[in-house]
VEXDREN-2710 file (C-alpha; in Angstrom, 1 decimal):
% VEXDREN-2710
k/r/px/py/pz
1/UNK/-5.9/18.9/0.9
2/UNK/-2.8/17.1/1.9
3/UNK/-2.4/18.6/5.4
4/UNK/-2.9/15.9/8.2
5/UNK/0.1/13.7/7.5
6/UNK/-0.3/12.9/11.2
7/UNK/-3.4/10.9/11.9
8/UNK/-3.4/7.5/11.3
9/UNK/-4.6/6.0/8.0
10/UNK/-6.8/3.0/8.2
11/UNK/-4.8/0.0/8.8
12/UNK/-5.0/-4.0/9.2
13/UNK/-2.6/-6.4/10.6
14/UNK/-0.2/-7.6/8.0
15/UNK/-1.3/-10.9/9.2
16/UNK/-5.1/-9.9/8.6
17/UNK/-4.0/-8.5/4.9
18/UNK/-1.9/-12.2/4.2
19/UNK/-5.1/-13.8/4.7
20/UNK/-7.6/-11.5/2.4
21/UNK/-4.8/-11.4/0.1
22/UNK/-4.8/-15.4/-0.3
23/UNK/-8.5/-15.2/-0.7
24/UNK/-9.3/-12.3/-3.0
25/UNK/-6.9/-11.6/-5.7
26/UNK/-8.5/-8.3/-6.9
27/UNK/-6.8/-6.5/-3.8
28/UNK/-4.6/-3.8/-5.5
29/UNK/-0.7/-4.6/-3.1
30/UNK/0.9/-1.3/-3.8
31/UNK/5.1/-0.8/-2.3
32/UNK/5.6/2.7/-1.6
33/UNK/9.0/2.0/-1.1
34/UNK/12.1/3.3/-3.6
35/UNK/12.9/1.1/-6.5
36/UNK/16.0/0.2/-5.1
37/UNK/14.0/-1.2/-1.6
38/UNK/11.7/-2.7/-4.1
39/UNK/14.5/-4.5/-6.0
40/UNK/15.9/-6.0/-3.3
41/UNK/12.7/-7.8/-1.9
42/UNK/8.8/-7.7/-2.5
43/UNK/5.9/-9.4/-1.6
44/UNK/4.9/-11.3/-4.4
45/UNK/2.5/-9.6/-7.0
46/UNK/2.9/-6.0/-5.1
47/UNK/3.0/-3.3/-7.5
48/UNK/5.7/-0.6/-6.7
49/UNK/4.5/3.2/-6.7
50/UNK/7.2/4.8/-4.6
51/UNK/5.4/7.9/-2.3
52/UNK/7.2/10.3/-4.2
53/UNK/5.2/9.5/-7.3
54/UNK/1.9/8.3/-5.1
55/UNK/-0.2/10.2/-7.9
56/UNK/0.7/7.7/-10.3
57/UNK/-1.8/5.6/-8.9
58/UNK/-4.6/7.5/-11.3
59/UNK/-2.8/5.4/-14.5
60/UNK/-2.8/2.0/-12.6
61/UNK/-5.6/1.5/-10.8
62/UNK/-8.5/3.8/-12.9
63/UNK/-11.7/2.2/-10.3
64/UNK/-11.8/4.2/-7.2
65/UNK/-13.6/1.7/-5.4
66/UNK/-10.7/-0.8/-5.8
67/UNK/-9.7/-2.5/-2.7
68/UNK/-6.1/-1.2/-2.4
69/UNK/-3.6/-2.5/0.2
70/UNK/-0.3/0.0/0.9
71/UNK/3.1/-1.0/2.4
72/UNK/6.7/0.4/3.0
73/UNK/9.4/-0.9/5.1
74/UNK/8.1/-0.3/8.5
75/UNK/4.5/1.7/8.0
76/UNK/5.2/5.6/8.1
77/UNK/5.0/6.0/4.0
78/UNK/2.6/3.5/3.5
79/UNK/0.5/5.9/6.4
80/UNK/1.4/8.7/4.2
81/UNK/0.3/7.6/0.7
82/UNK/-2.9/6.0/2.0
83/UNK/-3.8/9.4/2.9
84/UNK/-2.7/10.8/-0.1
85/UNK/-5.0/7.7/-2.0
86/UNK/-7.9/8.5/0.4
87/UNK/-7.7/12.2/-1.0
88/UNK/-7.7/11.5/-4.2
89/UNK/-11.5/9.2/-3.8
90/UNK/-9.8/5.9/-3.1
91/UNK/-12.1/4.9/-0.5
92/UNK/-11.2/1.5/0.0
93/UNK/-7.4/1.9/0.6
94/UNK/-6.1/0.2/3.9
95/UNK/-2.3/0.6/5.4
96/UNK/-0.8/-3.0/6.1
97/UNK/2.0/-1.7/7.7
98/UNK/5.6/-2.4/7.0
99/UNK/7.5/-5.1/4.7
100/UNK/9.2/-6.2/8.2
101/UNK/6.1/-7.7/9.5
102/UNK/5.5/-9.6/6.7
103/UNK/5.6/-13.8/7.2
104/UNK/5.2/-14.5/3.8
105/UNK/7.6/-15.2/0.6
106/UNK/9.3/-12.4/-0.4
107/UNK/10.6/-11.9/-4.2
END
């Protein structure tokens, strides 16, 4: 089920997610990043699910047809757990890429 860690999730500008993110605030702005890389900066009302535990998502967001938005420092584990989302019937998860793109505030 978990086998094609290679393709490419599908993905939006971080830019592009900014903007929907301003304007629709049920977007679900999960940080795959460790606790630690979470600590030290977020964007603001990003929920953090490190990839190692990417199953946890089940307990937090219980409607599959959530709009779901992934990031990690540069874009490989967000890739990764967006997969891993898309397997599990999250249909409407997108990649946004890396916490180094981001223009924003960070917390």
């Amino acid at each position: 089920m978990f086998n094609n860690f290679n393709s490419k999730a599908p993905s939006i500008s971080m830019e592009m997610a900014k903007n929907n993110l301003s304007n629709d605030t049920s977007i679900y702005l999960i940080d795959v990043r460790t606790p630690t890389e979470y600590i030290q900066g977020h964007i603001p009302n990003s929920i953090n699910i490190p990839l190692d535990t990417a199953f946890n998502i089940e307990s937090i967001v219980v409607d599959k047809n959530s709009k779901i938005y992934v990031y990690c420092q540069s874009g490989n584990r967000s890739n990764k757990a967006s997969k891993i989302y898309r397997d599990l019937g999250y249909i409407n998860t997108t990649n946004i890429g890396g916490i180094v793109s981001w223009t924003g505030k960070i917390v």
